[in-house]
The first five atom37 places (N, CA, C, CB, O) and aatype in JSON, in Angstrom:
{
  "aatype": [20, 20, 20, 20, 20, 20, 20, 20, 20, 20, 20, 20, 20, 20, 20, 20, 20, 20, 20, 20, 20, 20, 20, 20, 20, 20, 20, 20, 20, 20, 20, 20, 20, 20, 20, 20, 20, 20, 20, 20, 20, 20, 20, 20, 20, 20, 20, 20, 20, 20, 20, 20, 20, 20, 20, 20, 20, 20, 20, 20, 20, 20, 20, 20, 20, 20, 20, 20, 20, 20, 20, 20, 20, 20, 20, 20, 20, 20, 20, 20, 20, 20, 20, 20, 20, 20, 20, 20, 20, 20, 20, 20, 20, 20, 20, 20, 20, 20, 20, 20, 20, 20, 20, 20, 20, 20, 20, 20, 20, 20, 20, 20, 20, 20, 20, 20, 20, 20, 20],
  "atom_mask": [
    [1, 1, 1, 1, 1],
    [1, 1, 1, 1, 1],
    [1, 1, 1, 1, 1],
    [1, 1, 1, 1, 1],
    [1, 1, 1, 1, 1],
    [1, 1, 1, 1, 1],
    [1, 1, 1, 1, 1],
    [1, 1, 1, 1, 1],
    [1, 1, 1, 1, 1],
    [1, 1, 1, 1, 1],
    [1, 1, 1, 1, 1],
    [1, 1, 1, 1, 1],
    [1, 1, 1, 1, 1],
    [1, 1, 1, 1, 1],
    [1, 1, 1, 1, 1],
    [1, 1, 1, 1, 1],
    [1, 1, 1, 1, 1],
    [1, 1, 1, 1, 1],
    [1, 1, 1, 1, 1],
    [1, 1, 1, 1, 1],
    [1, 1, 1, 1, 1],
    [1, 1, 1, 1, 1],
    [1, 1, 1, 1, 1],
    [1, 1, 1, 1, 1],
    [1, 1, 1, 1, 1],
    [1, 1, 1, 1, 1],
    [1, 1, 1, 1, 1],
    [1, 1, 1, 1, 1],
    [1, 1, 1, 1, 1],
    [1, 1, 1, 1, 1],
    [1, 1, 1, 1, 1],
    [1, 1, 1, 1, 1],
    [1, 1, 1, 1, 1],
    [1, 1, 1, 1, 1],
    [1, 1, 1, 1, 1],
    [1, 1, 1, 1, 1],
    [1, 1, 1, 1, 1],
    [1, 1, 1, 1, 1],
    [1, 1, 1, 1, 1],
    [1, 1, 1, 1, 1],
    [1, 1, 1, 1, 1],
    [1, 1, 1, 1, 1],
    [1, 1, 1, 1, 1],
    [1, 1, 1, 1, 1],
    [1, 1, 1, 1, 1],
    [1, 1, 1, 1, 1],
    [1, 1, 1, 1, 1],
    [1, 1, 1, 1, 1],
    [1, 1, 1, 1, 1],
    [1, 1, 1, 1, 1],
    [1, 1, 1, 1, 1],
    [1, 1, 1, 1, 1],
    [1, 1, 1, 1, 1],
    [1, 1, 1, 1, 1],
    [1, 1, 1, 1, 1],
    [1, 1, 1, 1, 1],
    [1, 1, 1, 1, 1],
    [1, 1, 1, 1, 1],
    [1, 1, 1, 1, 1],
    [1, 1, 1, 1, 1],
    [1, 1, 1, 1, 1],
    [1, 1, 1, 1, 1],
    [1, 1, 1, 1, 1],
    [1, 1, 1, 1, 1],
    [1, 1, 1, 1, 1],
    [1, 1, 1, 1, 1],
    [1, 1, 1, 1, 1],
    [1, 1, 1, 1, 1],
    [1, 1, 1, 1, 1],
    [1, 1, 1, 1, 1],
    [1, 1, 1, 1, 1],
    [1, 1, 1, 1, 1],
    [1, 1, 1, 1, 1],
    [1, 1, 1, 1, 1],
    [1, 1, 1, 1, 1],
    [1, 1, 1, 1, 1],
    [1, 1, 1, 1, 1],
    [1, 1, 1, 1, 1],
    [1, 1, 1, 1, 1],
    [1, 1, 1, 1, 1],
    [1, 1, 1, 1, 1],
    [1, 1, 1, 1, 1],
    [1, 1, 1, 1, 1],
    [1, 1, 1, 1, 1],
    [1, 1, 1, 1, 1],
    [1, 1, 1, 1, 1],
    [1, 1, 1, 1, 1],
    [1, 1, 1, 1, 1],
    [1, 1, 1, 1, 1],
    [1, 1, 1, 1, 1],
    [1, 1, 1, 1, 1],
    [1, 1, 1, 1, 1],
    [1, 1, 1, 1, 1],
    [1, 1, 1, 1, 1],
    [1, 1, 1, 1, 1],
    [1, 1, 1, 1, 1],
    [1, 1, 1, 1, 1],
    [1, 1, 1, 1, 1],
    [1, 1, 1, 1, 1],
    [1, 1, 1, 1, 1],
    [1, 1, 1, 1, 1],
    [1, 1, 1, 1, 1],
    [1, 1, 1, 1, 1],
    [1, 1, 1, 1, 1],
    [1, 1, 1, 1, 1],
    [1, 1, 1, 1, 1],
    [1, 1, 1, 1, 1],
    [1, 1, 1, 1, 1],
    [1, 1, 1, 1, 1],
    [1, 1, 1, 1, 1],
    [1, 1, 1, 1, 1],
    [1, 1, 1, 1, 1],
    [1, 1, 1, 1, 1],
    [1, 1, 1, 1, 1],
    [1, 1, 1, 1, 1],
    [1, 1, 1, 1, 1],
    [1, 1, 1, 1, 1],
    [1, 1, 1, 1, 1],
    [1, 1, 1, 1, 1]
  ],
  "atom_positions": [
    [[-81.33, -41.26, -1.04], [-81.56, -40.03, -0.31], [-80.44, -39.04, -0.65], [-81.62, -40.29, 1.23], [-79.25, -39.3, -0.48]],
    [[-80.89, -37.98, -1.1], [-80.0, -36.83, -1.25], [-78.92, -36.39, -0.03], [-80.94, -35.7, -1.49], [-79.35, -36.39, 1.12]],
    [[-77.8, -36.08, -0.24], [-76.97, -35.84, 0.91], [-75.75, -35.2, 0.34], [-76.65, -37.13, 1.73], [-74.9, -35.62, -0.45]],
    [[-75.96, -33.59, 1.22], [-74.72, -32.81, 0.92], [-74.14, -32.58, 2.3], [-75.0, -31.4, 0.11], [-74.73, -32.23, 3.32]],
    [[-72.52, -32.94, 2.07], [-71.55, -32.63, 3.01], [-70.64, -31.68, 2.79], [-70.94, -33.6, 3.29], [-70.33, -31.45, 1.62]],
    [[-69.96, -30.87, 3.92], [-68.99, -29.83, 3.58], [-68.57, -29.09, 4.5], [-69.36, -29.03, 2.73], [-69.39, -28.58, 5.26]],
    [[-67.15, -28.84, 4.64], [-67.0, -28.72, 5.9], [-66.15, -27.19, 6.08], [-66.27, -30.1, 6.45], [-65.01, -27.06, 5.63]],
    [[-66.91, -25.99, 6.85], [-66.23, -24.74, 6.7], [-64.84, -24.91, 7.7], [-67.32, -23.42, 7.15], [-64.85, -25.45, 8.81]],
    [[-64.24, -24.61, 7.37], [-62.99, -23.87, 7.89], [-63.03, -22.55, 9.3], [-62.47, -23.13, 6.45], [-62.84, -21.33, 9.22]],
    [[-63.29, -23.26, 10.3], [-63.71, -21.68, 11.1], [-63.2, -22.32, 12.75], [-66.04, -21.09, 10.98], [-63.75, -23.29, 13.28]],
    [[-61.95, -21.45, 13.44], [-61.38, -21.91, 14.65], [-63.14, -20.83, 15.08], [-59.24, -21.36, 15.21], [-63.48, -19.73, 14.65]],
    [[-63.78, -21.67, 15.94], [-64.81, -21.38, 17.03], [-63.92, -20.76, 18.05], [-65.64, -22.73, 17.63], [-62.82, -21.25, 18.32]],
    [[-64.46, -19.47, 18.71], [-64.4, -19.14, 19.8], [-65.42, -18.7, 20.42], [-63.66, -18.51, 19.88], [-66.57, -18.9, 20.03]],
    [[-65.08, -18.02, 21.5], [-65.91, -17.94, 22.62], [-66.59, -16.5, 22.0], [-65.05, -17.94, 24.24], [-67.69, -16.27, 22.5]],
    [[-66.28, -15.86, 21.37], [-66.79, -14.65, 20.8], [-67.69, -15.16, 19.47], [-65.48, -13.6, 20.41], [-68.16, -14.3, 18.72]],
    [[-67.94, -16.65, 19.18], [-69.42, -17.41, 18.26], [-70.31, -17.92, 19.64], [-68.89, -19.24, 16.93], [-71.49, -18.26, 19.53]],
    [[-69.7, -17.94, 20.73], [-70.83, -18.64, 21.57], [-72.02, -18.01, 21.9], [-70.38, -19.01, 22.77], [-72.28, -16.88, 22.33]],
    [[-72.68, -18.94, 21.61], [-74.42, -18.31, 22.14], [-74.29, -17.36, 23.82], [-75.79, -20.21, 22.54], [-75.08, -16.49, 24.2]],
    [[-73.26, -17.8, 24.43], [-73.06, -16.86, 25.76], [-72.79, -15.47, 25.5], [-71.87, -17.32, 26.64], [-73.18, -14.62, 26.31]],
    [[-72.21, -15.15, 24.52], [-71.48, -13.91, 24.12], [-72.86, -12.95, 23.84], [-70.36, -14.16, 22.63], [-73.02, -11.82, 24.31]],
    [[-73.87, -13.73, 22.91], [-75.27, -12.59, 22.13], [-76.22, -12.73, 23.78], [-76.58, -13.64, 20.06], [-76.87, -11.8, 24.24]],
    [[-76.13, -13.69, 24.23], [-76.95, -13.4, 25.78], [-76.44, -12.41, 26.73], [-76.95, -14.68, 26.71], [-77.07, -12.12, 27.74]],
    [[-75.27, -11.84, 26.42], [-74.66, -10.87, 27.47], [-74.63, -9.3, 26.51], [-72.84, -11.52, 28.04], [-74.08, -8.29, 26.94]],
    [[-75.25, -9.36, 25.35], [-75.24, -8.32, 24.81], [-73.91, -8.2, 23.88], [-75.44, -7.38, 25.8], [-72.81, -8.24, 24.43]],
    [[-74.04, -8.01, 22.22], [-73.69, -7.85, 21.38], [-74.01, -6.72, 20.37], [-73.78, -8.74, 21.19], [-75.15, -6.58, 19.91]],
    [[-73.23, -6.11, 20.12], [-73.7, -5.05, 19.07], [-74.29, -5.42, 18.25], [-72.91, -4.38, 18.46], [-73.78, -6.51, 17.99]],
    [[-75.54, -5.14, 17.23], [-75.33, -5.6, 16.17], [-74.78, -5.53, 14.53], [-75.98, -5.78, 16.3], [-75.09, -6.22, 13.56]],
    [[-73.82, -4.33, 14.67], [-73.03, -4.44, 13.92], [-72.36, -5.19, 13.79], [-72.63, -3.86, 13.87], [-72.29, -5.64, 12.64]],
    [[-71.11, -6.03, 15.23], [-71.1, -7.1, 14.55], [-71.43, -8.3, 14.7], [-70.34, -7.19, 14.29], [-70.58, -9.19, 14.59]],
    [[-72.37, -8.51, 14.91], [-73.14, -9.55, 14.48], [-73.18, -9.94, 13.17], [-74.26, -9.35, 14.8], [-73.0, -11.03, 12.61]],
    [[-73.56, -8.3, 12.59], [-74.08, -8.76, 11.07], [-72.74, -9.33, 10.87], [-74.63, -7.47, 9.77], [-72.69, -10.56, 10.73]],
    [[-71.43, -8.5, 10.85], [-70.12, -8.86, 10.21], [-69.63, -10.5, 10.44], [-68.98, -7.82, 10.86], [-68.87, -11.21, 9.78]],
    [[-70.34, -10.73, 11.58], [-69.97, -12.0, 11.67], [-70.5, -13.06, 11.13], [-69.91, -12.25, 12.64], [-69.94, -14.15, 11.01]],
    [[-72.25, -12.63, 10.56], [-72.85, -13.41, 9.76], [-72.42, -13.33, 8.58], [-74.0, -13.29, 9.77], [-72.2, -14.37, 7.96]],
    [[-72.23, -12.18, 8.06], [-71.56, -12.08, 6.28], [-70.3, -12.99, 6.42], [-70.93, -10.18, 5.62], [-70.25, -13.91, 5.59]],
    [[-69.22, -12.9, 7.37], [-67.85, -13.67, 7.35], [-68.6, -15.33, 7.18], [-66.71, -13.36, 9.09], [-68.34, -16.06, 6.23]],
    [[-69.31, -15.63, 8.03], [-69.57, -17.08, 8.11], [-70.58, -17.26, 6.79], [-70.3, -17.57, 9.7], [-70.62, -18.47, 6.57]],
    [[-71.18, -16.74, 6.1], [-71.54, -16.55, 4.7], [-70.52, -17.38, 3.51], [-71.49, -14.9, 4.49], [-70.51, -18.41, 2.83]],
    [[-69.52, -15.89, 3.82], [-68.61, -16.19, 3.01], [-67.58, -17.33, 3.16], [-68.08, -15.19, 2.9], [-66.92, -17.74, 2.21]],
    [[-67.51, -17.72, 4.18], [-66.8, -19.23, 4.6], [-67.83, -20.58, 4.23], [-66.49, -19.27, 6.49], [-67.5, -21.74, 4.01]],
    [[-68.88, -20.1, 4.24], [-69.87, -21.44, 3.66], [-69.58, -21.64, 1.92], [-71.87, -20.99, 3.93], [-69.69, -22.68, 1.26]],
    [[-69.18, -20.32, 1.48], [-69.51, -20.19, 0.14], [-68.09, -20.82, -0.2], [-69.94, -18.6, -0.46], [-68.23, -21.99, -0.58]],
    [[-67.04, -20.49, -0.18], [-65.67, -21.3, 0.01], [-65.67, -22.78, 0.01], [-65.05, -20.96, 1.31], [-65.04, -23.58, -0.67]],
    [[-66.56, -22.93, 0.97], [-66.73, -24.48, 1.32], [-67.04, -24.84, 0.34], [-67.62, -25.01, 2.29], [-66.37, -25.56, -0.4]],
    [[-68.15, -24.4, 0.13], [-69.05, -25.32, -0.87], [-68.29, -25.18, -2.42], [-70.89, -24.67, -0.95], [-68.53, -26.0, -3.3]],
    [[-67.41, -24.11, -2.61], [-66.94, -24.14, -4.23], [-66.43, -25.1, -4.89], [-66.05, -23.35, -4.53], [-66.11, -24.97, -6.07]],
    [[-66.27, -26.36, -4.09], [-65.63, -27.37, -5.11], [-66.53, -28.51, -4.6], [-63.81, -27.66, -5.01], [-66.34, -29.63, -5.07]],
    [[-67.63, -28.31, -3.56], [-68.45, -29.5, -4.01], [-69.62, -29.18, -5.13], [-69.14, -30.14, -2.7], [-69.96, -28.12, -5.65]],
    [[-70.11, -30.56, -5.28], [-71.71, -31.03, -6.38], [-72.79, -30.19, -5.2], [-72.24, -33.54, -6.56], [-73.12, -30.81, -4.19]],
    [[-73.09, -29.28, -5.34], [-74.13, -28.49, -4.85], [-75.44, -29.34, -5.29], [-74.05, -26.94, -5.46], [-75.62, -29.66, -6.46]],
    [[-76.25, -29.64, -4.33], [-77.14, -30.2, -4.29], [-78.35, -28.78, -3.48], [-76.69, -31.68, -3.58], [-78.12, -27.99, -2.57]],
    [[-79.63, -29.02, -4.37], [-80.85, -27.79, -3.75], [-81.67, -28.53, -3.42], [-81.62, -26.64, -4.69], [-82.27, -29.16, -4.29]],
    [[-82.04, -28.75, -1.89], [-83.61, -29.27, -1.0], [-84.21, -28.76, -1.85], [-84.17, -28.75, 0.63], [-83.73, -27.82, -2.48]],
    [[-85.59, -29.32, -2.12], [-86.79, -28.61, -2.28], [-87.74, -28.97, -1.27], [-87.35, -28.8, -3.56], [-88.71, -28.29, -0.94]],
    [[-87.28, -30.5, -0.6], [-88.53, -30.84, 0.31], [-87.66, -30.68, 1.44], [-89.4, -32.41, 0.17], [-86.54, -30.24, 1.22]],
    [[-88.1, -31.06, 3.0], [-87.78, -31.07, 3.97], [-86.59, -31.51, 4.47], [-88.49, -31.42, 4.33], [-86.34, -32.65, 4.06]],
    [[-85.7, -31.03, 5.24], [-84.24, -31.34, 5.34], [-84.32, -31.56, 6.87], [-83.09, -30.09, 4.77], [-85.33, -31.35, 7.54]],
    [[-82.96, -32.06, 7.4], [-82.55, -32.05, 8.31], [-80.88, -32.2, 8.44], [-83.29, -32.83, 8.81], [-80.16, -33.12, 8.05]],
    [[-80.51, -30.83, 9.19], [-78.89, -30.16, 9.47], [-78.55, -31.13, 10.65], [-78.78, -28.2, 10.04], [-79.39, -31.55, 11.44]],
    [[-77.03, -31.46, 10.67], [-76.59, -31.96, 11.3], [-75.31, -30.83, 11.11], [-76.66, -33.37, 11.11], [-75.06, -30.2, 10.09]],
    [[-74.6, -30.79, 12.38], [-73.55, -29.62, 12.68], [-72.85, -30.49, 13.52], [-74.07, -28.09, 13.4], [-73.48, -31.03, 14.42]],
    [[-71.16, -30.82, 13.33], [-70.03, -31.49, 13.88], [-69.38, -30.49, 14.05], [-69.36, -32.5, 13.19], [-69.07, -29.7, 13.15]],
    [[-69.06, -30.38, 15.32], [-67.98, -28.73, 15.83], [-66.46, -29.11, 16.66], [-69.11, -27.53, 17.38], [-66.4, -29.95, 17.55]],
    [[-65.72, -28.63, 16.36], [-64.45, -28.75, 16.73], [-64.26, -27.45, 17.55], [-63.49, -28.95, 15.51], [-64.16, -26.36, 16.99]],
    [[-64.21, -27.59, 18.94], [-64.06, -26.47, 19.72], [-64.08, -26.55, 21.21], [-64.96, -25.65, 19.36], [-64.43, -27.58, 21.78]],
    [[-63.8, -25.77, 21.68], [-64.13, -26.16, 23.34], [-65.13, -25.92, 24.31], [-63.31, -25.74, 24.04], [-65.07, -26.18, 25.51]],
    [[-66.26, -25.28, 23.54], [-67.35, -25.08, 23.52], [-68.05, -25.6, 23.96], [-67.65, -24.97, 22.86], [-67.89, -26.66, 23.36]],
    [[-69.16, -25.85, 24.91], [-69.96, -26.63, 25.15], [-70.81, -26.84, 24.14], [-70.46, -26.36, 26.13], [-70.92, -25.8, 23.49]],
    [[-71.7, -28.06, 23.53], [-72.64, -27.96, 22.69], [-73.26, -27.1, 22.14], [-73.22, -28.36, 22.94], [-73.18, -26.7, 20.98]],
    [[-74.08, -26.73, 23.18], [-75.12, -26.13, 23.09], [-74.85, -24.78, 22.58], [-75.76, -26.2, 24.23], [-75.76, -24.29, 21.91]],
    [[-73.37, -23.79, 22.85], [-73.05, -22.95, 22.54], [-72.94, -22.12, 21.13], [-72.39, -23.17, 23.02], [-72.99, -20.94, 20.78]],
    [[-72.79, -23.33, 20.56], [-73.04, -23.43, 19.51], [-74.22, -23.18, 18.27], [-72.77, -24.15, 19.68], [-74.2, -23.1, 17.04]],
    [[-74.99, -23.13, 19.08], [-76.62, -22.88, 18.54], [-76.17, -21.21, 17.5], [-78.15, -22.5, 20.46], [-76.26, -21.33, 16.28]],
    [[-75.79, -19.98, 18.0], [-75.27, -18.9, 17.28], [-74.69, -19.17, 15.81], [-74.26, -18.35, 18.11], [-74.99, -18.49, 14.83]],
    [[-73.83, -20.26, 15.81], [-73.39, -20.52, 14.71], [-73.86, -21.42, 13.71], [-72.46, -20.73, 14.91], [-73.53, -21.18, 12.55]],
    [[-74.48, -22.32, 13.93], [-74.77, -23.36, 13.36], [-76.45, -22.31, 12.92], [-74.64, -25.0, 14.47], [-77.05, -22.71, 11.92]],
    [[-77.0, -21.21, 13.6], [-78.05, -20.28, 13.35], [-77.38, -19.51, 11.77], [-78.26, -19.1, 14.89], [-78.02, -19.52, 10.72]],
    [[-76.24, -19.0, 11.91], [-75.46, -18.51, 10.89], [-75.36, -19.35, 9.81], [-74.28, -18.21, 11.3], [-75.55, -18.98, 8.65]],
    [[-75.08, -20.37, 10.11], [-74.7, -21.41, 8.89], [-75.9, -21.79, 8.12], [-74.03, -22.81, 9.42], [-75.87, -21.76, 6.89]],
    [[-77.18, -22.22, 8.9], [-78.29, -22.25, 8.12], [-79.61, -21.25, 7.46], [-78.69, -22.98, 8.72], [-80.68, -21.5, 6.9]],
    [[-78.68, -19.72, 7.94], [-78.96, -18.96, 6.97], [-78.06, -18.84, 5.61], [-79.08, -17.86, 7.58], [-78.39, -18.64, 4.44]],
    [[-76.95, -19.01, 6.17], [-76.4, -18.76, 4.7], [-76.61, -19.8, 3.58], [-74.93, -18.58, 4.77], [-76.5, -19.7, 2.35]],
    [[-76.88, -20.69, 4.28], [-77.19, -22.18, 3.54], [-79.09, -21.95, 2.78], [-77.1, -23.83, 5.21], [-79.71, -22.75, 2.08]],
    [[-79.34, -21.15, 3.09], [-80.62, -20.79, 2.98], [-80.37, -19.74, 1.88], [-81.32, -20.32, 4.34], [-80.34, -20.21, 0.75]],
    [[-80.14, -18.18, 2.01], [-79.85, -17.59, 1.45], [-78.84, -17.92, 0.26], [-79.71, -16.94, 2.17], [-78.52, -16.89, -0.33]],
    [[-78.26, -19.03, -0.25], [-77.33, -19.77, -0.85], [-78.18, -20.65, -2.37], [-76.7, -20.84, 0.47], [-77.84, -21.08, -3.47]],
    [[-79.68, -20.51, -1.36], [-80.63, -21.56, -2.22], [-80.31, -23.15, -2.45], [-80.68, -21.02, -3.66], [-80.46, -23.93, -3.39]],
    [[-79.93, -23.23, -1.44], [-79.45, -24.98, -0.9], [-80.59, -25.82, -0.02], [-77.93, -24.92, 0.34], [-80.9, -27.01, -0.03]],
    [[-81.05, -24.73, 0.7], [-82.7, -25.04, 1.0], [-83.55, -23.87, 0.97], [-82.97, -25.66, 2.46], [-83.35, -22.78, 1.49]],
    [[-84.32, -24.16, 0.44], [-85.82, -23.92, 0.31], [-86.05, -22.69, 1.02], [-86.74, -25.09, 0.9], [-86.29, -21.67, 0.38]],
    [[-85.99, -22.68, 3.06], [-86.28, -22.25, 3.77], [-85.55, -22.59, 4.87], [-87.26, -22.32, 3.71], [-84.72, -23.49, 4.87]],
    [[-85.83, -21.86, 5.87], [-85.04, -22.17, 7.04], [-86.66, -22.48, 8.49], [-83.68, -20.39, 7.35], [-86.44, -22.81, 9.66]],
    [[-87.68, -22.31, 8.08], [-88.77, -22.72, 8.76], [-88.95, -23.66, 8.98], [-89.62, -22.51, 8.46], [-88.21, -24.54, 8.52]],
    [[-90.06, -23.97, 9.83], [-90.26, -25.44, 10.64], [-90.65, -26.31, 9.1], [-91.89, -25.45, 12.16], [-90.34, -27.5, 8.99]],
    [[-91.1, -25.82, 8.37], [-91.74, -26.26, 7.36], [-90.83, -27.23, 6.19], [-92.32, -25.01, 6.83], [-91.29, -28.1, 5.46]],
    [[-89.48, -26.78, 6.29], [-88.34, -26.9, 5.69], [-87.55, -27.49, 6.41], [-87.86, -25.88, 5.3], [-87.3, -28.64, 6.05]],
    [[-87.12, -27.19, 7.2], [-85.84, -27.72, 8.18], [-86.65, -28.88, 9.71], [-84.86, -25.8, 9.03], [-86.99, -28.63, 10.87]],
    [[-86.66, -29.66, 9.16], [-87.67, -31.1, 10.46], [-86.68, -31.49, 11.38], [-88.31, -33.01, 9.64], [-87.09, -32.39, 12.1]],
    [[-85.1, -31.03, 11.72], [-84.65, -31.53, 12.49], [-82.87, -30.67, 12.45], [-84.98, -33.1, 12.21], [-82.06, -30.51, 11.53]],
    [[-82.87, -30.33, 13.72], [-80.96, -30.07, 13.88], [-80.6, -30.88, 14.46], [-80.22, -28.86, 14.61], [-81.35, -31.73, 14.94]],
    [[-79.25, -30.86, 14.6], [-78.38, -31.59, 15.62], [-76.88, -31.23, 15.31], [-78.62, -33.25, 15.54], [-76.24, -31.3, 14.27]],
    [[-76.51, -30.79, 16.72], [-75.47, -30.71, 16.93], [-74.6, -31.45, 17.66], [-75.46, -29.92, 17.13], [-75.06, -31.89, 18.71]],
    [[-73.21, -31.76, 17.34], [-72.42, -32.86, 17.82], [-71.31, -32.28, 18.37], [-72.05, -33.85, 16.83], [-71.33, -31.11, 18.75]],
    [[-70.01, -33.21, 18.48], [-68.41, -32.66, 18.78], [-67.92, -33.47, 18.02], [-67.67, -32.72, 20.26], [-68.29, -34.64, 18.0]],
    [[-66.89, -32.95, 17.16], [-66.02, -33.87, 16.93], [-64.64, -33.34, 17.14], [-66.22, -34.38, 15.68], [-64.39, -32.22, 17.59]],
    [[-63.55, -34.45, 16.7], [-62.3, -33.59, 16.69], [-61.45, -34.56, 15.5], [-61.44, -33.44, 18.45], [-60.6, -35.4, 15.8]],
    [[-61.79, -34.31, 14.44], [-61.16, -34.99, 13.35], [-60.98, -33.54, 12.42], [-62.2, -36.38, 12.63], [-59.95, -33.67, 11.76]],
    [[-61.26, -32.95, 12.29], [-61.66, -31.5, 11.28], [-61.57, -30.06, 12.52], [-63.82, -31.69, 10.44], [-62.35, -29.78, 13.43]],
    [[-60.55, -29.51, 12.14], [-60.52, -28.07, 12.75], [-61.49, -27.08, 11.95], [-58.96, -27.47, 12.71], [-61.16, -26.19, 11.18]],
    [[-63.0, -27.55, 12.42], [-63.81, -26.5, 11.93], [-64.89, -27.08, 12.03], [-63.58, -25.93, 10.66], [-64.9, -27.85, 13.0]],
    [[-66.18, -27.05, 11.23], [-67.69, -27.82, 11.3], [-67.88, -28.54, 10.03], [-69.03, -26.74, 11.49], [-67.42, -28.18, 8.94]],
    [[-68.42, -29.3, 10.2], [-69.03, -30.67, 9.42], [-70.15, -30.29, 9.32], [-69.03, -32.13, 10.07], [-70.95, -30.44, 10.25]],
    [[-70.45, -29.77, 8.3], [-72.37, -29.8, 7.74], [-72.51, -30.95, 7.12], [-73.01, -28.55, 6.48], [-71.64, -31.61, 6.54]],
    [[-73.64, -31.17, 7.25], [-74.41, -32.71, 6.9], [-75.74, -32.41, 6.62], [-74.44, -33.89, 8.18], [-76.45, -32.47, 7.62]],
    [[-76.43, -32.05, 5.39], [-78.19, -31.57, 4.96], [-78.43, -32.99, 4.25], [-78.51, -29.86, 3.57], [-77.95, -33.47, 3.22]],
    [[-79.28, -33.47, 5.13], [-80.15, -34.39, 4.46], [-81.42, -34.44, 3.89], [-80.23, -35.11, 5.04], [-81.84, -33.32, 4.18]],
    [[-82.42, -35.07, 3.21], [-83.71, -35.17, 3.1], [-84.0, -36.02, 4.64], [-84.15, -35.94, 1.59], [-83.41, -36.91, 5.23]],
    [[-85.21, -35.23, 4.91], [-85.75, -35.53, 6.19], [-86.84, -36.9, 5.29], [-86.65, -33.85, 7.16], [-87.62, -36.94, 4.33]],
    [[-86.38, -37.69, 6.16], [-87.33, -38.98, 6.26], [-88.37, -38.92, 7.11], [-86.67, -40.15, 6.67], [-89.13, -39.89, 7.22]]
  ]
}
């Protein structure tokens, strides 16, 4: 089974939490914050074996933060566009992506991506 790991570099705050776009966010920066987390995926990934889904994946997201889980949904939304737009998968539709999950960890000051082939 195909399996790419890689882990961005990004202190989470409370200004990535999904609480922050529910209370109203500009979207200027929004965008800025999606291009930054873009460009931190792209970093990541420059010194791994880039591997491209073509069939169905499933993201797994390990977060280092104080965040509640779920808060997280904003970013780990960011990450699998850029991972998309990157041409690492296919798509970001139900069609493409069969499963997320988000975790905690605290070994890595930042997130743990994990794209697998969906079984």
């Amino acid at each position: 089974m195909n399996e790419l790991v890689f882990r961005v570099p990004l202190k989470i705050t409370s200004d990535l939490s999904l609480n922050k776009i529910y209370s109203g966010i500009f979207w200027a920066k929004r965008k800025k914050q999606k291009d930054d987390i873009k460009t931190l995926v792209k970093i990541a990934l420059k010194n791994e074996k880039i591997i491209k889904f073509n069939n169905p994946v499933e993201i797994e997201m390990l977060f280092n933060s104080r965040l509640d889980v779920s808060n997280h949904a904003y970013v780990f939304k960011m990450i699998e566009d850029a991972i998309k737009e990157l041409g690492i998968i296919k798509d970001d539709t139900d069609k493409y992506v069969k499963k997320c999950t988000m975790l905690k960890q605290r070994v890595f000051d930042g997130i743990v991506v994990c794209i697998m082939e969906y079984e």
